[in-house]
C-alpha positions as semicolon CSV with decimal commas, in nm:
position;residue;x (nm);y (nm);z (nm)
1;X;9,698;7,140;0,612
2;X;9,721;7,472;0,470
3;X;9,822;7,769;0,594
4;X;9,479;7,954;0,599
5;X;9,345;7,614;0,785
6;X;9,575;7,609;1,005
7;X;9,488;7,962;1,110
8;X;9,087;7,886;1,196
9;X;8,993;7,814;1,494
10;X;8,611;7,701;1,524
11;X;8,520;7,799;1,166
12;X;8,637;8,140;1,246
13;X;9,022;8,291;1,137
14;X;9,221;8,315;1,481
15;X;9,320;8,691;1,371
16;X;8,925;8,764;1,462
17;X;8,930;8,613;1,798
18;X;8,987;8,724;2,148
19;X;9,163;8,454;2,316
20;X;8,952;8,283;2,624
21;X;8,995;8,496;2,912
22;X;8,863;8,592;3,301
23;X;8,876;8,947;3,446
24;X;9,088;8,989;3,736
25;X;9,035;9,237;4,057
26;X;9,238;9,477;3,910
27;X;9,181;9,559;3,555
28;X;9,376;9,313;3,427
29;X;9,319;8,968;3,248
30;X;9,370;8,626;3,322
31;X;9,449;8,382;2,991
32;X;9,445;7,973;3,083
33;X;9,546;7,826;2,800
34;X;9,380;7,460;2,774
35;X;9,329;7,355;2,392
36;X;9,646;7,311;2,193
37;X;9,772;7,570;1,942
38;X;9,950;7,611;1,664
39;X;10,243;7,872;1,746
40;X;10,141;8,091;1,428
41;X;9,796;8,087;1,486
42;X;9,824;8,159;1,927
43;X;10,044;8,481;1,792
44;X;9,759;8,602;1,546
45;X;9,489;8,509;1,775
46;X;9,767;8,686;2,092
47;X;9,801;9,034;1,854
48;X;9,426;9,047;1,772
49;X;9,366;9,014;2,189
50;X;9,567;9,305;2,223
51;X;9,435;9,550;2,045
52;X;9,074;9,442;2,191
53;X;9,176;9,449;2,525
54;X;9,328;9,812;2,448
55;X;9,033;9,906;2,337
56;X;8,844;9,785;2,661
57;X;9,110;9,929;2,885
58;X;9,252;9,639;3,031
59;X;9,620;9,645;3,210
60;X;9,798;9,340;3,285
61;X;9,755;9,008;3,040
62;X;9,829;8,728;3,285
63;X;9,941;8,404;3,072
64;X;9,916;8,025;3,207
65;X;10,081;7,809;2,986
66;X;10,071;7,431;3,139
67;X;10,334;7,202;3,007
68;X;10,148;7,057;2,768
69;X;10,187;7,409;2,595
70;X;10,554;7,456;2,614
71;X;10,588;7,522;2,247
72;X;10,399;7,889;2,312
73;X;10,655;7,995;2,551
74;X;10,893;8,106;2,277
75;X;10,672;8,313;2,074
76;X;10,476;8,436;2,376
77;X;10,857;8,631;2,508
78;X;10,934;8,734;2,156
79;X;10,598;8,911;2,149
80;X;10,683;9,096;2,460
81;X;10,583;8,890;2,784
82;X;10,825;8,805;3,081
83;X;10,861;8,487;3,306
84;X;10,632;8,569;3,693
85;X;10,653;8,248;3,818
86;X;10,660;7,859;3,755
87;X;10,465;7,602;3,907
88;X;10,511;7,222;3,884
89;X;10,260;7,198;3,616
90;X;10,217;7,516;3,453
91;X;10,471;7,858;3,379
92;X;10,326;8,201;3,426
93;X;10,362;8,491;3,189
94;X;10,276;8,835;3,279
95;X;10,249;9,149;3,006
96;X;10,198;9,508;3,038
97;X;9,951;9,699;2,812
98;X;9,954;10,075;2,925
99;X;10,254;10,296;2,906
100;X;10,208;10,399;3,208
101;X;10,513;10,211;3,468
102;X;10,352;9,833;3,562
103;X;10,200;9,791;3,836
104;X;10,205;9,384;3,796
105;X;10,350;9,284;4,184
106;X;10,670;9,058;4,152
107;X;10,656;8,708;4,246
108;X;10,666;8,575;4,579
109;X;10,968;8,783;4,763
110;X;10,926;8,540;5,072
111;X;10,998;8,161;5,185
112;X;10,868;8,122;5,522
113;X;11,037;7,893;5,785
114;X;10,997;7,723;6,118
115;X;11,203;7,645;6,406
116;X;11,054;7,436;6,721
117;X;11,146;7,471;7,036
118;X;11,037;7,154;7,240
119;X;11,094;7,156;7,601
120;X;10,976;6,867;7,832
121;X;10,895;6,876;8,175
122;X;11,244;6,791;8,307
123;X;11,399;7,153;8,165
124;X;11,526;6,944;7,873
125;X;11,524;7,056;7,475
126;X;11,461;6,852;7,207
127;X;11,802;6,923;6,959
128;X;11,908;6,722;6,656
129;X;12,223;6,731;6,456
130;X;12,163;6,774;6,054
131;X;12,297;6,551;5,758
132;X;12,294;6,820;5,531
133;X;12,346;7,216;5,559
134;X;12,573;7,440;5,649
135;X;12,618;7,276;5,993
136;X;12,655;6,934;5,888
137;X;12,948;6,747;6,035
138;X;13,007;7,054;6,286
139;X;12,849;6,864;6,590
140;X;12,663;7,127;6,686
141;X;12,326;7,065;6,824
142;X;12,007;7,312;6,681
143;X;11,647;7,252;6,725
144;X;11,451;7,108;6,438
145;X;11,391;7,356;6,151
146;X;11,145;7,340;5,807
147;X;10,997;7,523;5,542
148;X;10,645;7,570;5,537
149;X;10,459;7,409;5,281
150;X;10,161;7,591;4,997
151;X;9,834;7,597;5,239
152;X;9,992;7,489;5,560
153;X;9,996;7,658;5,864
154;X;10,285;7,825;6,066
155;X;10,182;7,603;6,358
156;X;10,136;7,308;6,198
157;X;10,449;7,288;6,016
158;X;10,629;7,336;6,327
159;X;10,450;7,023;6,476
160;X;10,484;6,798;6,128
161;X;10,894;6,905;6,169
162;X;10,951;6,794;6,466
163;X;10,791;6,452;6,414
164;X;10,924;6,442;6,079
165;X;11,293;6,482;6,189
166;X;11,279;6,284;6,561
167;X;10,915;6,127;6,583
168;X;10,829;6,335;6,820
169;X;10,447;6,423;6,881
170;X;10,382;6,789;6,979
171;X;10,093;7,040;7,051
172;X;10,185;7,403;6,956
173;X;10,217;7,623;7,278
174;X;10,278;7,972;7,096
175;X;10,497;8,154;6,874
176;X;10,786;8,311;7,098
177;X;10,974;8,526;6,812
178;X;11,026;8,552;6,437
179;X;11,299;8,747;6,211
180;X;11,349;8,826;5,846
181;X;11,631;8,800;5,610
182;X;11,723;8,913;5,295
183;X;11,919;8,724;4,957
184;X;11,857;8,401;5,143
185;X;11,705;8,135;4,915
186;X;11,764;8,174;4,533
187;X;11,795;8,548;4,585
188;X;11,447;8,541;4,826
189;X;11,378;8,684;5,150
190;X;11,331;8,484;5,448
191;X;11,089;8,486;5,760
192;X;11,200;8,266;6,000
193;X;10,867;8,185;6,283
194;X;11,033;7,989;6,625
195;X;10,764;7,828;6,798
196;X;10,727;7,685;7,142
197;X;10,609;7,343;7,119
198;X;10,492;7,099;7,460
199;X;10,581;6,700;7,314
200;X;10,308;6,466;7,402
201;X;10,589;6,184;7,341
202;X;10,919;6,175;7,467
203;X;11,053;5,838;7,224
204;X;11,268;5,937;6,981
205;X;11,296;5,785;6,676
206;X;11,474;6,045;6,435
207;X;11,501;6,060;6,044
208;X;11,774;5,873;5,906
209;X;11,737;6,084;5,540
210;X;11,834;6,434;5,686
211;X;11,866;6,389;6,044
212;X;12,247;6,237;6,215
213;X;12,117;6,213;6,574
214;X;11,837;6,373;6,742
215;X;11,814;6,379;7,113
216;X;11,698;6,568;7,496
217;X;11,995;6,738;7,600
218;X;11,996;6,918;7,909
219;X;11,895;7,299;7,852
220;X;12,244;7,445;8,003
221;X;12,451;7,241;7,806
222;X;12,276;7,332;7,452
223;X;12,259;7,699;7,597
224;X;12,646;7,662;7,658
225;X;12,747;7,545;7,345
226;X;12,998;7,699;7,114
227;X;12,793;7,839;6,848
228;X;12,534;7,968;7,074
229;X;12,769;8,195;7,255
230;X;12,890;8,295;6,883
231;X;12,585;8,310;6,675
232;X;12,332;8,619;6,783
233;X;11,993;8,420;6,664
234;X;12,154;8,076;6,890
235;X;12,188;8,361;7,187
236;X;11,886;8,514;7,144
237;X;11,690;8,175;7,081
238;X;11,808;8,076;7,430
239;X;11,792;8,396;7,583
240;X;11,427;8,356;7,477
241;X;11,364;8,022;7,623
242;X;11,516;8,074;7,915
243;X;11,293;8,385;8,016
244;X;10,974;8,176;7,878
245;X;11,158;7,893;8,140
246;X;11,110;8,184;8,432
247;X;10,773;8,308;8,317
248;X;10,878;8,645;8,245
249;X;10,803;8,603;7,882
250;X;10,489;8,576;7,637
251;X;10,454;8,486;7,311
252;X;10,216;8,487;7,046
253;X;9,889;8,273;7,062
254;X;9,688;8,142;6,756
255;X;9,310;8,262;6,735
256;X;9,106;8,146;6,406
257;X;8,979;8,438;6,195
258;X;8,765;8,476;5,868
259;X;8,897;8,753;5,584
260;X;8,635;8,965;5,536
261;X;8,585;8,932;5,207
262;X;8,625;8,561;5,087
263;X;8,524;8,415;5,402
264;X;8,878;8,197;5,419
265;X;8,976;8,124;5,756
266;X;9,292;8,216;5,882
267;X;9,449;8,258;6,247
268;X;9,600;8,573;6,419
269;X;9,909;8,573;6,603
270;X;9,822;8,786;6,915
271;X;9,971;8,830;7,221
272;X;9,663;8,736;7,479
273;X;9,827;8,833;7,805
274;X;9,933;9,195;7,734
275;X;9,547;9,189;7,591
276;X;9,429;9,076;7,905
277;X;9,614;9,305;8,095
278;X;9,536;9,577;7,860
279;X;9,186;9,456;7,908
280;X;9,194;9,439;8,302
């Protein structure tokens, strides 16, 4: 092939085309790339986009290159665009037109987290003791934790955790608390949601892959164990129970909501007591 073939795309030379784009909200662009391209000809075709999308105004250049098109990522950086993200199946490219300071947002900043709190009717917890971690082999006795997963709930990954790790089946009762931390998980922030669950089973049958033992334990004795005298979220996770335990606390409650302007549903967290007494 020569090198003037190898530079047409469609009958057409790729320094004439715009590359196959969709408008974002925002004044940007959004490039999938889906038909395979010659390196030389995706940086004619990329430099030719440019000055178009100049011309039109256009702000960020958002650039989806799937694996299948891992030979662009090379000559897509030396032109001038920077890793946003990477997905299982694709990596995400982001570039900057105006001179003006970017406005692109940063990746992700957040992994969010669960911990269930499980109490049964005879004032015991459901605790478990972790394979892995920075507790493992410490004996110490926590209550099952888990990162949410893409497009799952906060609710109902606290209910898939806790039968995941002891076969345990839930319903969720309410969120009682939640905290944040910072430089947790490959430099990301964390927000930690600890939910009240009521078990609908009482069996155990734990997870041999992560989990050592899992078992009810009698809520003074986890309350009084080492760590939780030690460690201020252990305290204040009991501390928490225990008023919950005497009534004198309220958490949050789920209620399903619509955005108002996609239509997705979604649930608020709200605190329906203090409503109703607001209310009252």
């Amino acid at each position: 092939m020569s090198e003037d073939q190898a530079h047409m795309v469609n009958g057409h030379k790729t320094g004439e085309e715009v590359l196959p784009f969709e408008e974002d909200d925002y004044g940007g662009v959004i490039v999938e790339m889906k038909t395979p391209m010659d390196p030389k000809c995706f940086i004619a075709t990329l430099r030719y986009s440019f000055t178009q999308w100049r011309l039109q105004g256009k702000k960020g250049v958002w650039l989806n290159l799937p694996l299948t098109h891992v030979n662009l990522v090379e000559p897509a950086v030396k032109e001038g665009f920077r890793y946003h993200h990477a997905e299982p199946t694709y990596l995400m490219l982001v570039y900057w037109i105006p001179t003006a300071e970017s406005t692109i947002p940063l990746n992700a900043s957040h992994r969010v987290r669960v911990g269930a709190v499980v109490l049964n009717p005879n004032q015991e917890i459901l605790v478990v003791q972790e394979k892995h971690g920075t507790l493992r082999g410490s004996g110490v006795w926590k209550i099952p934790t888990g990162v949410v997963d893409e497009g799952e709930e906060i609710f109902t990954a606290a209910i898939r955790e806790v039968k995941e790790e002891t076969g345990i089946d839930t319903e969720f009762l309410e969120i009682l608390a939640f905290c944040q931390y910072h430089e947790s998980f490959f430099a990301k922030s964390d927000l930690f949601f600890i939910c009240l669950l009521r078990p609908t089973s009482f069996d155990i049958q734990k997870q041999d892959l992560e989990i050592e033992a899992a078992q009810w334990m009698r809520f003074e004795d986890s309350a009084s164990q080492h760590i939780t005298q030690e460690n201020e979220l252990f305290k204040e996770i009991h501390r928490i129970c225990s008023m919950k335990m005497e009534k004198s606390y309220t958490g949050f409650y789920t209620k399903p909501i619509t955005t108002f302007f996609d239509d997705k549903l979604g649930y608020l967290y709200w605190n329906k007591q203090e409503m109703s007494n607001h209310i009252s």
